[in-house]
C-alpha positions in Angstrom: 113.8 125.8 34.4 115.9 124.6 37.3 119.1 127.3 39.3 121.6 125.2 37.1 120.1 125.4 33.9 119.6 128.9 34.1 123.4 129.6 35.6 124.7 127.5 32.5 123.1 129.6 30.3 123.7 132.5 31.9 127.6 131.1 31.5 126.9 131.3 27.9 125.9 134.5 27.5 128.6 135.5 29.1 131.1 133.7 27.8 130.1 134.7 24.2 129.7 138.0 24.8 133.2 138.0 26.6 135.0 136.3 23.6 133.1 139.1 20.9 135.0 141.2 23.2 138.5 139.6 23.2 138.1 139.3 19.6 137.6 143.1 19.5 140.5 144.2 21.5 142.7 141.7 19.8 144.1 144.6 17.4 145.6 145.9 20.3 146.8 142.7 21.3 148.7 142.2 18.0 150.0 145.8 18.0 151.4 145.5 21.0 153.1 142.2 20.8 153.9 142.6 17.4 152.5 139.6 15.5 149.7 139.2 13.2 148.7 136.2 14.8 145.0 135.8 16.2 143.5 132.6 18.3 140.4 132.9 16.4 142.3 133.0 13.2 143.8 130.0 13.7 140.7 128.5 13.4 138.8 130.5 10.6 142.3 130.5 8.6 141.0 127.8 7.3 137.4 128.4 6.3 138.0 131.9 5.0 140.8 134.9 3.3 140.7 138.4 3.9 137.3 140.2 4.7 135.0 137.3 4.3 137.5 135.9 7.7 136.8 138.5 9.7 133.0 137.3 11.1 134.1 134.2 10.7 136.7 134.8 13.5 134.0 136.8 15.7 132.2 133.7 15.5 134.6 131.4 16.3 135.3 133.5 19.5 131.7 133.7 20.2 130.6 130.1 20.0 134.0 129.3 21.5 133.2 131.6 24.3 129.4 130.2 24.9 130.7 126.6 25.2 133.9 127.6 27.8 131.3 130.0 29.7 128.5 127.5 30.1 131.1 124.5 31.3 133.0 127.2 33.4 129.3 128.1 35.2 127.9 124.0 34.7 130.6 123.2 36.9 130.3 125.7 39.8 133.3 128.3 38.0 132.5 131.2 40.1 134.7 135.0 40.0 137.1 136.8 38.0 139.6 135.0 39.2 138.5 131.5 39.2 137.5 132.5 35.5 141.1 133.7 34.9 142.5 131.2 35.9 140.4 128.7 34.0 141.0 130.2 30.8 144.7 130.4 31.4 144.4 126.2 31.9 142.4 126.0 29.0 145.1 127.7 26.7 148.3 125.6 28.4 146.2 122.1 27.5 145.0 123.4 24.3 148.6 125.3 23.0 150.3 122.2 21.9 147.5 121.5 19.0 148.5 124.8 17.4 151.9 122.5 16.4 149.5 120.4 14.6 147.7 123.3 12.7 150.2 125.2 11.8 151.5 122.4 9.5 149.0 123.1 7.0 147.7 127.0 8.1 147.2 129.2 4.9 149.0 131.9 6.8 151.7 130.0 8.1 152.3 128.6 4.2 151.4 131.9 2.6 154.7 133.7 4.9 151.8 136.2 6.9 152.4 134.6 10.1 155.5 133.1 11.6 154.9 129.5 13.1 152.8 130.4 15.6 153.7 127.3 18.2 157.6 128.3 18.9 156.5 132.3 17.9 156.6 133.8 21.9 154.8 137.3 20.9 151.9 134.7 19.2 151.9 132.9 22.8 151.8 136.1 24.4 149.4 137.6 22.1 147.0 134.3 23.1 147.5 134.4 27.0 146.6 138.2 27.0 143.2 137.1 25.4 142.7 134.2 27.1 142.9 136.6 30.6 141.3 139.2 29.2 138.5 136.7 28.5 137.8 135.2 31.8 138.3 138.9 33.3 134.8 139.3 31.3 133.9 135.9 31.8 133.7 136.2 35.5 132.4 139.9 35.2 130.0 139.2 34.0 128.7 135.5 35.0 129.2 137.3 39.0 129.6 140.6 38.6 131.8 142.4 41.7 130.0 143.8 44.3 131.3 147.3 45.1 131.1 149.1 48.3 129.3 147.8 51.2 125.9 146.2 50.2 122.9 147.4 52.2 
């Protein structure tokens, strides 16, 4: 297996284990900004209610971390912030679609969640993952070196 291949998949590891991890924390996330609303449950809203959701939306952060980690580490993504800063792209490009899904979310229709596109503490709530994410992300792909090497 060739540098790349193995770097790519390395960037997958990562990047799943880094959004199990952002899914994890995302309580907080919510607490603090004082919204229900979750990334991963936008996209598991559909497929599931209640407790039967919540691995849906560890897996949706999982499989949505592998593919971001292995394009981030495919295409030479390197760092913490590099990571960062890619996953803070990502979100801008990829906010507008939560206009479309909202429309038809179960939460948004069923009064649990405000609409999440024009909702700022659901925005913040989804930047604060996204950097917590490529904080791990780039951890964990090129992990820091500390102190002076030898």
């Amino acid at each position: 297996m060739d540098e790349d291949t193995k770097r790519t998949i390395r960037g997958a590891v990562a990047g799943a284990v880094a959004g199990v991890a952002w899914k994890a924390v995302e309580p907080l996330l919510q607490r603090e900004f004082r919204t229900p609303y979750s990334d991963a449950g936008m996209l598991a809203g559909y497929a599931g209610t209640g407790r039967a959701r919540l691995p849906l939306e560890f897996a949706t952060q999982a499989v949505g971390g592998a593919t971001f980690g292995a394009a981030f580490a495919h295409f030479g993504g390197r760092g913490i912030n590099r990571a960062v800063t890619a996953a803070l792209i990502e979100n801008t490009i990829l906010w507008p679609g939560v206009a479309v899904l909202q429309r038809r979310h179960p939460d948004v229709r069923a009064g649990r969640w405000r609409k999440p596109f024009a909702d700022t503490r659901a925005l913040r709530v989804s930047y604060a993952g996204h950097a917590i994410f490529g904080v791990l992300l780039g951890a964990l792909l090129d992990p820091p070196r500390i102190g002076r090497g030898r």
